[in-house]
N, C-alpha and C positions, 0 to 999 in steps of 0.2 A: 469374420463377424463384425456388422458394425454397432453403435448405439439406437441405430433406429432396429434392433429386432422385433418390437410388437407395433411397430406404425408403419414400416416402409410399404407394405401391402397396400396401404390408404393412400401413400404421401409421395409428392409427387419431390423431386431435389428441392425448389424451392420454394413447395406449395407448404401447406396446411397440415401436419402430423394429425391422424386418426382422434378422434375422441372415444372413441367404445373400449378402446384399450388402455392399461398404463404405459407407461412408456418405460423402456429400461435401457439401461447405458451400459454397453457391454464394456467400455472404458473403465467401468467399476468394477470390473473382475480380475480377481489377484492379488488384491490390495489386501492387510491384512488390520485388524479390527484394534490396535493398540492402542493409537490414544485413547487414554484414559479423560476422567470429568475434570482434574487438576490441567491435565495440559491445554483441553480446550479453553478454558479458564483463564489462565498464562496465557495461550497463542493470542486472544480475543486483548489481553493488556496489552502485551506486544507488539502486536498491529495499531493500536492509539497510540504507543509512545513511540517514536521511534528517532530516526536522524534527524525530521526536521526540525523536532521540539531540543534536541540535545545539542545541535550545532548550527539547522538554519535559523535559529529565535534569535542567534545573537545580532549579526546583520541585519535581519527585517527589525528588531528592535531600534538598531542605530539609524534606520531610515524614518520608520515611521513611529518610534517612541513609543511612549506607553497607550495607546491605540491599538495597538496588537493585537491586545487580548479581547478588544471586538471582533477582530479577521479571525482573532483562533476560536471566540463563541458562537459565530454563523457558521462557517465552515463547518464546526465540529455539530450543528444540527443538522445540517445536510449529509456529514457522513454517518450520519443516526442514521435518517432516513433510509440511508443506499442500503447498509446493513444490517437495518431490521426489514426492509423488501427484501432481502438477503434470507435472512431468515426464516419468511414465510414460504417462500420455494422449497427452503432445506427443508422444512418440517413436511410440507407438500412431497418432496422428491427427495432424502439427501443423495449426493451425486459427487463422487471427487473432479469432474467435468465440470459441476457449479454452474456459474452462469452461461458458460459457452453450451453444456448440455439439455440449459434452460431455452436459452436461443434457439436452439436445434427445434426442438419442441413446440414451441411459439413462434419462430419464426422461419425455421426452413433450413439447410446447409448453409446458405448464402450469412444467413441470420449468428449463426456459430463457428463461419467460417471470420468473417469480421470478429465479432464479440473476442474469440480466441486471440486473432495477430494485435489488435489495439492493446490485450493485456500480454502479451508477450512484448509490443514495444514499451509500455511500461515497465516492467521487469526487468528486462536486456538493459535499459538505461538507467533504471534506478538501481540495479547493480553494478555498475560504472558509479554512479555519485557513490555508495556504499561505501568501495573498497579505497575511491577519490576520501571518504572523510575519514577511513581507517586510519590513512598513508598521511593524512593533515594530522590527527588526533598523534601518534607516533611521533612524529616531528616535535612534540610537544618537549620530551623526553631526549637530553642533552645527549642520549645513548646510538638515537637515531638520527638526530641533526646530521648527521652529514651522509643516509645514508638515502639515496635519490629516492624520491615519492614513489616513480613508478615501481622500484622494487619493493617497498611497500607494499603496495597495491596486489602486487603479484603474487605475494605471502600471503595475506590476509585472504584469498580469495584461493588461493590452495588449502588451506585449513579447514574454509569453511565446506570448502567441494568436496575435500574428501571425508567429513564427518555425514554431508549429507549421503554419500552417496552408500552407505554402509545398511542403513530401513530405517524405517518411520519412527520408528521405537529412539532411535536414539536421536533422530531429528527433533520430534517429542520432548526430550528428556532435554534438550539445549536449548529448545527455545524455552521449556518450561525456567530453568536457570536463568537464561537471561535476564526473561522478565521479572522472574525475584527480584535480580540485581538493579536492573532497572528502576523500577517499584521502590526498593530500598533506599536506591542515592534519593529519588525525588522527594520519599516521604522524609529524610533525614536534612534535605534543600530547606524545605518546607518549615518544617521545625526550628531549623536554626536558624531562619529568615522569619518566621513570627517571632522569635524570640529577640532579633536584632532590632526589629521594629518597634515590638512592644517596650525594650529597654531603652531606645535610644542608641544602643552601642557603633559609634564609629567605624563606619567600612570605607575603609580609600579614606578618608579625609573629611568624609559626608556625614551628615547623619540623619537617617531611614524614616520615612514618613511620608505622611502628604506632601510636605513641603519640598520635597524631593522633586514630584511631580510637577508643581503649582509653579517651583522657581525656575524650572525649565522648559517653558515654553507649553506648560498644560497636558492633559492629552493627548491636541494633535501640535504638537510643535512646530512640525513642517505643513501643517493644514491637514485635510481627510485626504486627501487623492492619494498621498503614499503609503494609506492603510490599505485603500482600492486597490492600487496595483498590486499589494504582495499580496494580493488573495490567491492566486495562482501556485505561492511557492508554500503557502498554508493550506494549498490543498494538498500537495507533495506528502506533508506533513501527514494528513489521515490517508496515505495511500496503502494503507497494508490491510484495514479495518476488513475488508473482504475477504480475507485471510480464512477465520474461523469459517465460513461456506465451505470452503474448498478442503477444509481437513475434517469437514462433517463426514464424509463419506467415508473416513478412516477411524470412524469410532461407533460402538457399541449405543444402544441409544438416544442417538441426536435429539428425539423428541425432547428428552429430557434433561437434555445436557442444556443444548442450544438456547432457547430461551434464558435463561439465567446468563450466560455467558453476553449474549446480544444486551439484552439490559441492561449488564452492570456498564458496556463502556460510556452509556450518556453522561455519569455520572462521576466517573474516570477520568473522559474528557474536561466534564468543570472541572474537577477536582486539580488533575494534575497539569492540563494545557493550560487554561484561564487563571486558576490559583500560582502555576509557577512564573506563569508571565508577569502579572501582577504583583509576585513580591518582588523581581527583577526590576519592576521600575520602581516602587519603593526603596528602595537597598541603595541603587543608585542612579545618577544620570543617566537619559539614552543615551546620552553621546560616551560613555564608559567603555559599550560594547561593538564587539565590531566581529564580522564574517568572518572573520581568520580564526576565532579561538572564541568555544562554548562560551555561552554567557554563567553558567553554572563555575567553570573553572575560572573564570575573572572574578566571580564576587570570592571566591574560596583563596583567590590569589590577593586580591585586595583584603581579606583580614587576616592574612598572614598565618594562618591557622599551618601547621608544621605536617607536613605532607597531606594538608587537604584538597589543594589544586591536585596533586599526583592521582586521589583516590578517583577524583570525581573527573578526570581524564582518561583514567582505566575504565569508569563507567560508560562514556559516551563513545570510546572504542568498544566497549559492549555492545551498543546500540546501533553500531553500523554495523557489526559480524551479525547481530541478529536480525536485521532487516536482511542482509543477504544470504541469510539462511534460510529466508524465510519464501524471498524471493527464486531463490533454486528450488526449493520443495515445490511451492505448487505451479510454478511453471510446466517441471515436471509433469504434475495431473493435467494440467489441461492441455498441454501437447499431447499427452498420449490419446485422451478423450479425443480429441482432431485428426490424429493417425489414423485410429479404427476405420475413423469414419470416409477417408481421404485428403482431406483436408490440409495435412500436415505431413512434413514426411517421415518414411518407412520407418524405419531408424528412432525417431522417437515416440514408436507408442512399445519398443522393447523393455521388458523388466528385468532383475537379477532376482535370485535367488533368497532375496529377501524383501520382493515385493516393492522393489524401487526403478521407478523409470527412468533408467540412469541416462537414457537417452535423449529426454528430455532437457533434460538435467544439464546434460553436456553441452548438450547447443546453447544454451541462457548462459552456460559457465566461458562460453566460446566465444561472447557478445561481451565478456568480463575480460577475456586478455585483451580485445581490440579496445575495451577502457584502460587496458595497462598502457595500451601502445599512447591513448588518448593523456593520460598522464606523465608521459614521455615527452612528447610535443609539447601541451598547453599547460604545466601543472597550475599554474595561477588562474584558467579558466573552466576547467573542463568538470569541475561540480556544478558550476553556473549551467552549462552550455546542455548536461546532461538533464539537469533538473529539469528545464523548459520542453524538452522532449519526453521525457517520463508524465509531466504534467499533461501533455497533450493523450497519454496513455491512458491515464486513468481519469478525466474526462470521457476518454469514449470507453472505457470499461465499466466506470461508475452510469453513466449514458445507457448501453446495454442491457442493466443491471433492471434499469427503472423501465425502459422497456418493455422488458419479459413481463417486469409486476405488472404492469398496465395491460396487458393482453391477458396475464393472469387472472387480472382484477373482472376484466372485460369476457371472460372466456367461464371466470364464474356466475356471471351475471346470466347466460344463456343454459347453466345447468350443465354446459361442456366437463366442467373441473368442479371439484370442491376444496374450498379453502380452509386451512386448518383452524383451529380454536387461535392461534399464537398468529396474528395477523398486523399489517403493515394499515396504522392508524389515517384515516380519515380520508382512503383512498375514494375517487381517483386525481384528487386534488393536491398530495402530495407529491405523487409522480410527476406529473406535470408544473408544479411548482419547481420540483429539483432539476426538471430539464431546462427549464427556462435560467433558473440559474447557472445551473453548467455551460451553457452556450453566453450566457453574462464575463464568465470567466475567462474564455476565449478573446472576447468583448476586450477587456480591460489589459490579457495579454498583448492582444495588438495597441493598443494606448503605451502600453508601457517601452516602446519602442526598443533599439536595440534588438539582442540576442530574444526577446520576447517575440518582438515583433516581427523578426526572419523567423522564429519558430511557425508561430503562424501563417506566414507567408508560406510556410512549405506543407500546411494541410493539405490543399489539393494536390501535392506533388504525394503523399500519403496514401490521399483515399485513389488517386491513381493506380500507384503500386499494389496496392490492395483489389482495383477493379482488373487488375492486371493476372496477379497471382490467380484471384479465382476463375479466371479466363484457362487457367492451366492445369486447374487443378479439379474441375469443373469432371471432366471426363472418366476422371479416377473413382470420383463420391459418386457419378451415377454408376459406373458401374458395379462398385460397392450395392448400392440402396440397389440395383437390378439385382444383384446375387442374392439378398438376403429375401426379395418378394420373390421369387422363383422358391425359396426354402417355405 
């Protein structure tokens, strides 16, 4: 059985899926209905906040100074954009396949065979940095100083593997945790950063204000071009925001969940990416912060406050177990969503007994010990080396994303589809807008030379591999899609 059962009849592998019919994802079958309205809720924070704001802000801070928090205000409208197009599918179709099942749909095997591997390279790699800032975050702790990163890494990512690998119910239940804790240290950041501000009180030596800003070099200290380049590792940053799609299709009511969940993160993002960066350069100089160690646990360690670096180091260890927690779950959904179909292999569209695709699951977990080994070899490079590949993931996942909307957008225009009440604003000018920026992004990754600009350089060796795979895999989907138009 694949996902095209009510179109393959119409559709040819890489044509045009039927319009008289809905379309259903037999990839959604099995899964079982537990997330509740709380966890979507959580999962949709969780996805805003994650590694890049807890441990990449501190470096991009010490590059391009208090300017940041413009790279984290644009950015953070364009991950609006991606998922709240997000959103209008889910409420159109939810689907734990998401966008690869949206592809399927609108644009053909070809369409969801691509959508699928660009976010599977996402995830394979961004859980590699994950388990890389676990393994940093630990070292932090006199306990673990001398005990090698890589084994770190390899802890940190057995814990999370075998909680996920248990159902959804309890995946649910940890990220919901998470992001309490999450949510908790920022709002508590927060707090005691207006409060240092507003009283003047000495942090490091400094004291908190504009003038913090004004006597070091302004805004842009080192000029605007190093606010430009780190746009890239600020997009890293919103790479999970897609998250809630993809565990729509594991809850009771998406109509009603969803919405609420998709709008609160615009508001999330000011709040907690633009507001904590911003008191970060208040509190202190950019030159204070540096890549090695959260910008959060530097100001908590510069006021000497009595196990408050400790606390807010256990937090950002939080935020890397739950980005790759989050990243083994819906890997999971959409390798299996790819299996059915051919796509992907056999093996990972298998479930247990608790409605989890553990096979999925295992291959993304599989791409996480070849990061152990990667933290073996390079530990001083290989969150750098990882990120810049993960970025080039969710570029073409976020890419995809706006796709599907614009053919959506386009497909309701002809009376093909109709689009829900809960809809992606001021289409089809937004889609297009956010493409032309995501290919900007790219742009400025090759500017930024280095490890950036070899990532780049290996796009076409990518979309290669990818023309390659589906050269293989080709044979398998049609005769899947043959089997199901003969039923």
């Amino acid at each position: 059985m694949s996902d095209r059962t009510m179109t393959a009849a119409e559709t040819s592998v890489a044509g045009t899926p039927a319009t008289g019919t809905p379309h259903v994802d037999a990839g959604d079958a099995g899964y079982r209905k537990d997330l509740k309205s709380r966890h979507i809720n959580m999962i949709a924070i969780g996805g805003a906040i994650g590694t890049g704001l807890f441990l990449g802000a501190g470096g991009r801070m010490a590059n391009a100074g208090p300017s940041l928090f413009i790279a984290y205000a644009v950015c953070g409208v364009f991950a609006f954009f991606v998922v709240r197009a997000l959103g209008e599918l889910v409420l159109y179709r939810p689907s734990s396949g998401a966008f690869v099942s949206y592809a399927r749909e609108f644009m053909g095997e070809k369409g969801a065979y691509t959508a699928g591997w660009l976010y599977f390279l996402n995830w394979s790699t961004t859980a590699v940095a994950d388990i890389t800032a676990a393994a940093t975050y630990a070292h932090f702790w006199a306990m673990f100083s001398d005990v090698p990163q890589w084994v770190l890494a390899l802890i940190a990512l057995a814990v999370v593997l075998a909680a996920n690998l248990i159902s959804v119910k309890y995946f649910g239940e940890m990220e919901f945790w998470f992001a309490i804790i999450k949510v908790a240290a920022l709002v508590v950041f927060m707090l005691v950063g207006i409060y240092l501000v507003a009283t003047q009180h000495e942090v490091g030596g400094h004291t908190p204000g504009l003038a913090t800003i004004t006597d070091n070099g302004g805004i842009f200290p080192n000029g605007m071009m190093p606010m430009l380049l780190l746009i890239q590792g600020v997009v890293f940053a919103y790479a999970s925001v897609e998250l809630c799609g993809v565990a729509a299709g594991e809850t009771e009511n998406p109509e009603k969940i969803m919405p609420k969940a998709i709008n609160s993160i615009m508001w999330r993002v000011g709040l907690f990416y633009v507001g904590s960066v911003v008191l970060l350069a208040l509190l202190l100089p950019y030159t204070a912060y540096s890549g090695d160690q959260s910008p959060f646990v530097t100001v908590f360690n510069k006021l000497g406050i009595p196990g408050g670096a400790h606390a807010m180091n256990l937090v950002v260890l939080t935020a890397a177990l739950s980005s790759l927690n989050s990243g083994l779950y819906s890997t999971g959904r959409i390798l299996r969503s790819m299996s059915l179909s051919g796509s992907a292999p056999k093996f990972t569209g298998v479930m247990n007994k608790g409605g989890v695709p553990y096979g999925g699951i295992l291959l993304t977990a599989g791409f996480g010990v070849a990061g152990v080994l990667l933290n073996y070899v390079m530990p001083g490079e290989a969150f750098e080396l990882v990120l810049n590949f993960a970025s080039i993931g969710i570029i073409g996942t976020w890419g995809m994303i706006m796709l599907c909307s614009l053919l959506f957008w386009h497909r309701s225009k002809d009376g093909r589809v109709t689009r829900p009440g809960y809809r992606l604003p001021w289409a089809p000018y937004t889609q297009l807008i956010t493409l032309v920026f995501l290919a900007s992004v790219l742009v400025l990754m090759w500017m930024d030379g280095g490890i950036s600009r070899t990532t780049v350089n290996l796009v076409p060796l990518i979309a290669l591999t990818l023309v390659g795979g589906w050269y293989l895999v080709r044979g398998k989907v049609s005769r899947i899609a043959a089997g199901q138009t003969k039923r």
